[in-house]
C-alpha positions in Angstrom: -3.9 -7.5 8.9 -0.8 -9.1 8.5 0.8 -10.2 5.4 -1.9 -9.3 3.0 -1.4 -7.4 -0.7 -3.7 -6.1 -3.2 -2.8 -6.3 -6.7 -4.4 -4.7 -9.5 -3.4 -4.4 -13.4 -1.9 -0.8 -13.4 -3.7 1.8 -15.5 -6.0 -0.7 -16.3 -8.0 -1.1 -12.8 -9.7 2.0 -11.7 -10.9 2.5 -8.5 -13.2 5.5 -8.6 -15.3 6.8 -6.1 -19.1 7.1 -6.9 -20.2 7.3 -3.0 -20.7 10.4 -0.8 -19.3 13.5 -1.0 -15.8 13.8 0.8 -15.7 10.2 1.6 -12.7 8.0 1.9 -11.9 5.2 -0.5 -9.7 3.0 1.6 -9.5 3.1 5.6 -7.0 0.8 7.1 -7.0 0.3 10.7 -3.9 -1.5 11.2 -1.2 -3.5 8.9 2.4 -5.0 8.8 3.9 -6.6 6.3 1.6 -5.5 3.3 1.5 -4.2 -0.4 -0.6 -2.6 -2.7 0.4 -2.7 -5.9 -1.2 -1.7 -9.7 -3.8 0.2 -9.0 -5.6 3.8 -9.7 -7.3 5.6 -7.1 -9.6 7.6 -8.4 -11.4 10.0 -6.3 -13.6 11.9 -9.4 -13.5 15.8 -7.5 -16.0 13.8 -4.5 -14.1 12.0 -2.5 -11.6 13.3 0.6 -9.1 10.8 0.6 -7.6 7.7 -0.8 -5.8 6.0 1.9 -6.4 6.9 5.4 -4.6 5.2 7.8 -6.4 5.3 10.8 -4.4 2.2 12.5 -5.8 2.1 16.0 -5.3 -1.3 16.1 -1.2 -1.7 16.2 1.9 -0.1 15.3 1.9 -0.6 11.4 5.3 -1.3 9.7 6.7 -2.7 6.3 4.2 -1.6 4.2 4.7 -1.1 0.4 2.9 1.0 -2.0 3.9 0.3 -5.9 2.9 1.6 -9.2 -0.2 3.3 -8.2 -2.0 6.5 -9.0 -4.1 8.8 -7.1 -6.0 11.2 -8.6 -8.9 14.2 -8.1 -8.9 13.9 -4.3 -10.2 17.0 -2.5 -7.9 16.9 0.5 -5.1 13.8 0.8 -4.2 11.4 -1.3 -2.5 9.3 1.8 -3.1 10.7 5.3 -1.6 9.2 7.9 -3.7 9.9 11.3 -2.0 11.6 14.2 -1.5 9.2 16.6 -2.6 11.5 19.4 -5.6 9.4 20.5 -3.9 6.2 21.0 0.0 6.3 20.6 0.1 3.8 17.1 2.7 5.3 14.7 3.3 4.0 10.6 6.8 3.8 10.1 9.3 2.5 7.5 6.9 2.9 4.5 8.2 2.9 0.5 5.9 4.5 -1.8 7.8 3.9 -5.4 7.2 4.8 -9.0 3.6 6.4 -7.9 1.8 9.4 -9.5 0.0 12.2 -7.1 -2.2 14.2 -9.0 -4.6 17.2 -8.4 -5.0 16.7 -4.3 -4.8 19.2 -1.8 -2.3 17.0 -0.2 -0.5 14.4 -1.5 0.8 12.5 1.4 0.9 13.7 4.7 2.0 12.2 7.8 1.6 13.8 11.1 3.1 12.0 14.2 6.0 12.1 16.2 6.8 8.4 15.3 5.8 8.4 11.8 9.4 7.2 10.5 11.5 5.9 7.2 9.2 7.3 5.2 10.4 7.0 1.4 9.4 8.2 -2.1 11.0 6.8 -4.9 10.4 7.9 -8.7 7.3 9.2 -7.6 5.5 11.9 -9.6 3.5 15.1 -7.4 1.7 17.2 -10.1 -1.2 19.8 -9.6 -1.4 19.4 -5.8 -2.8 22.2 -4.5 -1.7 22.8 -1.1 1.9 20.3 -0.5 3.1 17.5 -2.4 4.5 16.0 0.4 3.7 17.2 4.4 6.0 15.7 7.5 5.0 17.3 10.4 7.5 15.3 12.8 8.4 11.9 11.9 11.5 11.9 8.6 11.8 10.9 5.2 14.1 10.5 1.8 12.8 11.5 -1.2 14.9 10.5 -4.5 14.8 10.6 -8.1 10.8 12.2 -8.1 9.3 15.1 -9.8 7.3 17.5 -8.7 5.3 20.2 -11.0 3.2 22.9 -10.3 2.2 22.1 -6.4 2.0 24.1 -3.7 4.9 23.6 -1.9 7.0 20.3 -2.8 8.1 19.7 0.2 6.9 21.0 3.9 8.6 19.3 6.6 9.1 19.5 10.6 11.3 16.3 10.7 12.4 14.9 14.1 14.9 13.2 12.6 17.6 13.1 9.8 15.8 13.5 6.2 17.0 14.0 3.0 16.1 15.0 -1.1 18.2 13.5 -3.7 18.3 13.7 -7.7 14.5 15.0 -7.9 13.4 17.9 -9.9 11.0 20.7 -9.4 9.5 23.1 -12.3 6.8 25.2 -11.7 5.8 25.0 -7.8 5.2 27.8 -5.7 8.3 26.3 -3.5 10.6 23.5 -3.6 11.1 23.1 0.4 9.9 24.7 2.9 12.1 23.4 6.1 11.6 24.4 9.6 13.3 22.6 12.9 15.7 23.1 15.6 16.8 19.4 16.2 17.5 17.5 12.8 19.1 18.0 9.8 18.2 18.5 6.1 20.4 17.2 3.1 19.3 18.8 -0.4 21.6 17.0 -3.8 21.7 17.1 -6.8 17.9 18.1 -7.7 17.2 20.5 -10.3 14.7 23.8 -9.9 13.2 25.8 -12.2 10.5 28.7 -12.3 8.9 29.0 -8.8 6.7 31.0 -8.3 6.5 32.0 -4.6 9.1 34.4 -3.0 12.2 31.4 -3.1 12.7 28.1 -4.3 13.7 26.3 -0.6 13.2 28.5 2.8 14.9 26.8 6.2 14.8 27.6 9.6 16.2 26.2 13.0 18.6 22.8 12.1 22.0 22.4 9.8 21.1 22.3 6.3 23.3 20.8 3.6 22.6 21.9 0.1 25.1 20.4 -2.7 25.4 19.7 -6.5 22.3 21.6 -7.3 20.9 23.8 -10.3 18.6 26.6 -10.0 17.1 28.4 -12.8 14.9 31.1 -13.4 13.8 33.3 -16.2 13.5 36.4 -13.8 17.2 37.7 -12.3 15.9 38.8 -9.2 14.5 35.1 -8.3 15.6 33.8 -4.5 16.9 30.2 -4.9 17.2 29.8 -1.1 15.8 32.1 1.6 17.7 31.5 5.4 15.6 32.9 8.4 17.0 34.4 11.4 19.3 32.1 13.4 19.6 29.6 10.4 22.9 26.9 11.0 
Protein backbone atom coordinates (compact mmCIF):
# COMPACT_ATOMS: atom_id res chain seq x y z
CA UNK A 1 0.00 0.00 0.00
CA UNK A 2 1.60 2.91 -1.14
CA UNK A 3 0.33 6.36 -1.19
CA UNK A 4 -3.17 5.70 0.04
CA UNK A 5 -5.30 7.98 2.79
CA UNK A 6 -8.52 7.48 4.44
CA UNK A 7 -10.42 10.46 5.25
CA UNK A 8 -13.42 10.67 7.30
CA UNK A 9 -15.52 13.85 8.73
CA UNK A 10 -14.16 13.94 12.29
CA UNK A 11 -16.59 13.34 15.17
CA UNK A 12 -19.01 12.79 12.68
CA UNK A 13 -17.88 9.19 11.14
CA UNK A 14 -17.92 6.49 13.61
CA UNK A 15 -16.35 3.46 13.18
CA UNK A 16 -17.61 1.03 15.78
CA UNK A 17 -17.11 -2.41 16.12
CA UNK A 18 -20.24 -4.73 16.22
CA UNK A 19 -18.13 -8.02 15.28
CA UNK A 20 -16.57 -10.61 17.56
CA UNK A 21 -15.35 -10.31 20.82
CA UNK A 22 -11.67 -9.00 20.99
CA UNK A 23 -11.47 -8.49 17.36
CA UNK A 24 -9.45 -5.92 15.56
CA UNK A 25 -10.87 -3.13 13.61
CA UNK A 26 -8.08 -2.29 11.23
CA UNK A 27 -5.05 -4.65 10.28
CA UNK A 28 -2.53 -3.28 8.05
CA UNK A 29 0.03 -5.43 6.64
CA UNK A 30 2.27 -3.00 5.18
CA UNK A 31 2.26 0.88 4.09
CA UNK A 32 4.42 4.03 3.12
CA UNK A 33 3.49 7.04 2.43
CA UNK A 34 -0.11 7.04 3.96
CA UNK A 35 -2.74 9.02 6.12
CA UNK A 36 -5.67 8.49 8.05
CA UNK A 37 -7.33 11.37 8.92
CA UNK A 38 -11.03 12.36 10.61
CA UNK A 39 -12.13 9.51 11.98
CA UNK A 40 -13.45 7.76 15.36
CA UNK A 41 -12.57 4.35 16.25
CA UNK A 42 -14.80 3.03 18.15
CA UNK A 43 -14.27 -0.30 19.72
CA UNK A 44 -17.81 -0.38 22.05
CA UNK A 45 -15.95 -2.51 25.34
CA UNK A 46 -15.69 -5.71 22.33
CA UNK A 47 -13.09 -5.21 20.31
CA UNK A 48 -9.02 -5.71 21.10
CA UNK A 49 -7.60 -3.22 19.04
CA UNK A 50 -7.97 -0.43 16.60
CA UNK A 51 -4.88 -0.39 14.50
CA UNK A 52 -2.70 -3.27 14.37
CA UNK A 53 0.09 -3.05 12.32
CA UNK A 54 0.99 -6.33 11.43
CA UNK A 55 3.25 -5.17 8.25
CA UNK A 56 4.91 -8.37 7.10
CA UNK A 57 4.92 -7.25 3.87
CA UNK A 58 7.75 -4.22 3.96
CA UNK A 59 9.37 -1.76 6.11
CA UNK A 60 6.48 0.86 6.67
CA UNK A 61 7.54 4.56 6.85
CA UNK A 62 5.81 8.13 6.54
CA UNK A 63 2.72 7.35 7.83
CA UNK A 64 0.34 9.99 9.32
CA UNK A 65 -2.39 9.68 11.77
CA UNK A 66 -4.62 13.02 12.18
CA UNK A 67 -7.59 14.11 14.13
CA UNK A 68 -8.73 10.78 15.13
CA UNK A 69 -10.16 9.18 18.22
CA UNK A 70 -10.00 5.79 19.63
CA UNK A 71 -12.15 4.82 22.12
CA UNK A 72 -13.39 1.61 24.50
CA UNK A 73 -10.65 -0.75 23.30
CA UNK A 74 -9.88 -3.64 25.62
CA UNK A 75 -6.21 -3.92 25.04
CA UNK A 76 -4.45 -1.23 22.34
CA UNK A 77 -5.61 1.36 20.67
CA UNK A 78 -2.40 1.23 18.06
CA UNK A 79 -0.15 -1.82 18.44
CA UNK A 80 2.60 -2.01 16.52
CA UNK A 81 3.74 -5.84 16.06
CA UNK A 82 7.14 -6.96 17.13
CA UNK A 83 9.02 -7.50 14.26
CA UNK A 84 10.57 -10.68 15.72
CA UNK A 85 9.13 -13.01 13.01
CA UNK A 86 10.25 -11.32 9.97
CA UNK A 87 12.66 -8.22 10.70
CA UNK A 88 9.91 -5.24 9.23
CA UNK A 89 10.05 -2.19 11.60
CA UNK A 90 7.37 1.19 11.42
CA UNK A 91 9.32 4.02 11.80
CA UNK A 92 9.03 7.91 11.49
CA UNK A 93 5.29 7.94 12.37
CA UNK A 94 3.25 11.47 13.56
CA UNK A 95 0.18 10.86 15.43
CA UNK A 96 -1.28 14.64 15.94
CA UNK A 97 -4.12 16.30 17.65
CA UNK A 98 -5.62 12.51 18.46
CA UNK A 99 -7.68 11.50 21.57
CA UNK A 100 -6.81 7.95 23.42
CA UNK A 101 -9.46 6.99 25.60
CA UNK A 102 -10.36 4.08 28.00
CA UNK A 103 -7.69 1.35 26.43
CA UNK A 104 -5.45 -0.76 28.25
CA UNK A 105 -2.90 0.59 26.01
CA UNK A 106 -2.84 3.39 24.06
CA UNK A 107 -0.06 3.01 21.66
CA UNK A 108 2.51 0.62 21.99
CA UNK A 109 5.33 -0.14 19.82
CA UNK A 110 7.61 -2.97 20.45
CA UNK A 111 10.67 -3.39 18.18
CA UNK A 112 14.14 -2.63 18.07
CA UNK A 113 13.61 -0.44 14.83
CA UNK A 114 10.42 0.99 15.66
CA UNK A 115 11.83 4.80 15.25
CA UNK A 116 10.63 8.73 15.06
CA UNK A 117 7.78 8.00 16.67
CA UNK A 118 5.83 11.42 17.48
CA UNK A 119 2.76 12.59 19.42
CA UNK A 120 1.58 15.89 18.98
CA UNK A 121 -1.42 17.61 20.96
CA UNK A 122 -2.61 14.34 21.54
CA UNK A 123 -4.96 13.60 24.49
CA UNK A 124 -4.39 9.92 26.70
CA UNK A 125 -7.35 9.75 29.20
CA UNK A 126 -8.65 6.61 31.24
CA UNK A 127 -6.04 4.19 29.80
CA UNK A 128 -5.81 1.68 31.99
CA UNK A 129 -2.50 0.06 31.89
CA UNK A 130 0.13 2.98 29.70
CA UNK A 131 -0.73 5.78 27.69
CA UNK A 132 2.07 5.37 25.65
CA UNK A 133 4.54 1.91 25.69
CA UNK A 134 8.22 2.05 23.78
CA UNK A 135 9.85 -0.99 24.47
CA UNK A 136 13.03 -0.13 22.25
CA UNK A 137 12.59 1.96 19.25
CA UNK A 138 12.38 6.30 20.52
CA UNK A 139 9.93 8.98 20.44
CA UNK A 140 8.98 12.87 21.17
CA UNK A 141 6.05 13.57 22.78
CA UNK A 142 4.94 17.48 22.96
CA UNK A 143 2.32 19.71 23.88
CA UNK A 144 -0.30 16.38 24.98
CA UNK A 145 -2.16 15.62 28.06
CA UNK A 146 -2.52 12.82 29.78
CA UNK A 147 -5.25 12.16 32.70
CA UNK A 148 -5.84 9.47 34.90
CA UNK A 149 -3.78 6.48 33.01
CA UNK A 150 -1.77 4.09 34.22
CA UNK A 151 1.46 5.16 33.61
CA UNK A 152 1.87 8.14 30.96
CA UNK A 153 4.73 7.14 29.72
CA UNK A 154 6.72 3.58 29.93
CA UNK A 155 9.69 3.56 27.77
CA UNK A 156 12.95 1.34 27.05
CA UNK A 157 14.18 3.63 24.12
CA UNK A 158 17.30 2.68 22.06
CA UNK A 159 17.71 5.89 21.13
CA UNK A 160 17.49 9.64 22.14
CA UNK A 161 13.71 10.49 23.20
CA UNK A 162 12.21 13.26 24.63
CA UNK A 163 8.67 15.01 26.48
CA UNK A 164 8.15 18.54 26.03
CA UNK A 165 5.31 21.18 27.20
CA UNK A 166 2.69 18.18 28.07
CA UNK A 167 0.85 17.95 31.27
CA UNK A 168 -0.17 15.14 33.48
CA UNK A 169 -3.01 15.24 36.37
CA UNK A 170 -4.15 12.42 37.91
CA UNK A 171 -2.02 9.24 36.59
CA UNK A 172 -0.62 6.68 38.70
CA UNK A 173 2.96 7.91 37.03
CA UNK A 174 4.12 10.42 34.69
CA UNK A 175 7.29 8.29 33.30
CA UNK A 176 8.47 5.49 34.06
CA UNK A 177 12.12 5.35 32.21
CA UNK A 178 14.53 2.48 32.23
CA UNK A 179 17.79 2.04 29.83
CA UNK A 180 21.44 1.91 29.98
CA UNK A 181 22.22 3.36 26.40
CA UNK A 182 20.06 6.44 25.56
CA UNK A 183 19.02 9.44 27.01
CA UNK A 184 15.78 11.05 28.29
CA UNK A 185 14.95 14.82 28.11
CA UNK A 186 11.84 15.85 30.35
CA UNK A 187 10.76 20.16 29.79
CA UNK A 188 8.64 22.19 30.65
CA UNK A 189 5.51 19.72 31.35
CA UNK A 190 3.36 20.23 34.29
CA UNK A 191 2.32 17.29 37.00
CA UNK A 192 -0.12 17.14 39.32
CA UNK A 193 -1.68 14.56 41.86
CA UNK A 194 -0.23 11.09 41.06
CA UNK A 195 -1.17 8.63 42.56
CA UNK A 196 1.50 5.86 42.53
CA UNK A 197 4.75 6.06 44.79
CA UNK A 198 6.43 9.13 42.25
CA UNK A 199 5.54 11.17 39.46
CA UNK A 200 8.67 9.97 36.94
CA UNK A 201 11.07 6.89 38.08
CA UNK A 202 14.50 6.39 35.85
CA UNK A 203 16.96 3.96 35.76
CA UNK A 204 20.29 3.15 33.67
CA UNK A 205 20.85 6.30 30.93
CA UNK A 206 21.46 10.35 31.48
CA UNK A 207 18.31 12.02 32.20
CA UNK A 208 17.66 15.78 31.73
CA UNK A 209 14.76 17.18 33.57
CA UNK A 210 14.29 21.18 33.21
CA UNK A 211 11.63 23.94 33.56
CA UNK A 212 9.15 21.74 35.20
CA UNK A 213 6.28 22.04 37.88
CA UNK A 214 5.28 19.48 40.22
CA UNK A 215 2.37 19.66 42.49
CA UNK A 216 0.73 17.76 44.93
CA UNK A 217 -1.78 18.18 47.61
CA UNK A 218 0.04 15.64 50.01
CA UNK A 219 3.75 17.02 51.30
CA UNK A 220 5.34 13.79 51.39
CA UNK A 221 4.64 13.23 47.42
CA UNK A 222 7.96 11.88 45.38
CA UNK A 223 8.23 14.04 42.17
CA UNK A 224 11.08 11.94 40.83
CA UNK A 225 12.40 8.61 42.17
CA UNK A 226 16.31 7.71 40.84
CA UNK A 227 17.20 3.89 41.19
CA UNK A 228 20.54 2.66 42.09
CA UNK A 229 23.25 3.61 39.58
CA UNK A 230 21.04 6.39 37.98
CA UNK A 231 23.42 9.13 35.69
Amino acid sequence: YLGNALYGHGRDTVLRWEGEENGTMLRDMGMLHCRISGLVFDGAGRAATGINHDNDNKFETHLYNEFLEFRNFRQYAMYFENNSKDGLSTAEILMRYCIFRNTGTAASFTSFNDYNYTFDGCSFLDNKRYAIECFHGNFYVRNCRFERNGIDIWCNPEHASSVRRSVSIGSDKFIEFSNSVSPLTIENCYVADWTGECAIQTAGAPVTIFDNLFTHPRTDAIPLKMERGQK
